[in-house]
ZAMARGU-4260 file (C-alpha; in steps of 0.2 Angstrom, whole numbers, plus 5000, padded with zeros to 4 digits):
<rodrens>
0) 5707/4121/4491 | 5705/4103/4497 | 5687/4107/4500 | 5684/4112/4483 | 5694/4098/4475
5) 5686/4086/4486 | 5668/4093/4477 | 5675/4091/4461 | 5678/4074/4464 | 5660/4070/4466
10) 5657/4076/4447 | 5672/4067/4439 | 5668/4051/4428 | 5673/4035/4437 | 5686/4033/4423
15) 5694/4052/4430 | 5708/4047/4445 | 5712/4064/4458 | 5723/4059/4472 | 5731/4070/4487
20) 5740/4071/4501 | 5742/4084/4512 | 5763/4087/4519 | 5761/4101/4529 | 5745/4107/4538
25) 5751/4114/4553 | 5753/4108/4572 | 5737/4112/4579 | 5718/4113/4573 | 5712/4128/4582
30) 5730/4137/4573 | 5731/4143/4558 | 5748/4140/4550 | 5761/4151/4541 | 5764/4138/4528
35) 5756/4123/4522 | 5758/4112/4507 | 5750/4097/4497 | 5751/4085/4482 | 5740/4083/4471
40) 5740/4067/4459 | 5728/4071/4442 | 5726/4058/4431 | 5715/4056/4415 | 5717/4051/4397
45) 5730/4062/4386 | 5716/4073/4380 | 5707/4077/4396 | 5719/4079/4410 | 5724/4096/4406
50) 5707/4100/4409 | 5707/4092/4427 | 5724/4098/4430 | 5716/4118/4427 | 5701/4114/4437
55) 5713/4109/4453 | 5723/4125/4448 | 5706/4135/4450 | 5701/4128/4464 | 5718/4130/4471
60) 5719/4151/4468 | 5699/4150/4474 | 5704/4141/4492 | 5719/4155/4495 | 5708/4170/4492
65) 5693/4162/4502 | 5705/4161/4516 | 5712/4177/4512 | 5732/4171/4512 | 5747/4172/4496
70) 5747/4157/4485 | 5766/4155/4485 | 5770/4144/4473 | 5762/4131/4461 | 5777/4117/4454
75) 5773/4102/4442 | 5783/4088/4447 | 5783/4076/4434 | 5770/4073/4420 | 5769/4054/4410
80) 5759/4049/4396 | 5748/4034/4399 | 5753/4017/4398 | 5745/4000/4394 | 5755/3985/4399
85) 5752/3971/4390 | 5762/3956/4393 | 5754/3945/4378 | 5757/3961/4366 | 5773/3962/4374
90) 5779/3942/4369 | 5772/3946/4354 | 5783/3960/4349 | 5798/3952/4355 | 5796/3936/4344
95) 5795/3947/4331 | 5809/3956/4336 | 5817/3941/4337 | 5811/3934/4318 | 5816/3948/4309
100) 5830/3957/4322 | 5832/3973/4325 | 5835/3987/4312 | 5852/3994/4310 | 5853/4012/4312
105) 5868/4024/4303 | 5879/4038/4310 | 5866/4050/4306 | 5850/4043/4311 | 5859/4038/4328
110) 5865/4058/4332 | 5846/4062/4326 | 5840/4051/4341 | 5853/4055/4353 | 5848/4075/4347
115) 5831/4074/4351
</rodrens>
């Protein structure tokens, strides 16, 4: 798997970001170990990450049978949207914030929020 990912790598666009680290790998190199288990960090704009995050799956599915073992298990930890941090748009904002205040918000848009 990390092989394969690794060679994906070479063929991403600089802008494309495929981190790892490796948690469990066994206590030997000449021994093949009962478990092993890594993370892998895929980022990517909105539109495109789903993509990378398939090709690490494939290449995940493709390392377990090329070494002929079970994939156990395959967990998404936590998934974000991009952010742009911006600390002049930010001041920006908040005086305007500050020039017109914030909105005022009744009962029933308040338990919309609060339902979603």
């Amino acid at each position: 798997m990390n092989v394969a990912t690794n060679y994906a790598r070479e063929h991403l666009p600089l802008s494309h970001r495929l981190h790892y680290i490796v948690l469990e790998g066994g206590e030997a190199p000449n021994v093949v170990p009962d478990k092993v288990s890594v993370w892998y960090y895929v980022r990517n704009t909105d539109k495109l990450v789903e993509d990378m995050y398939k090709r690490v799956i494939d290449c995940t599915k493709a390392g377990a049978m090329a070494a002929g073992v079970e994939l156990a298990s395959i967990q998404v930890l936590g998934a974000v949207h991009q952010r742009h941090m911006n600390n002049a748009t930010a001041e920006l904002f908040q005086k305007n914030v500050e020039l017109v205040d914030m909105p005022a918000w009744n009962d029933e848009e308040q338990a919309f929020v609060k339902a979603l």
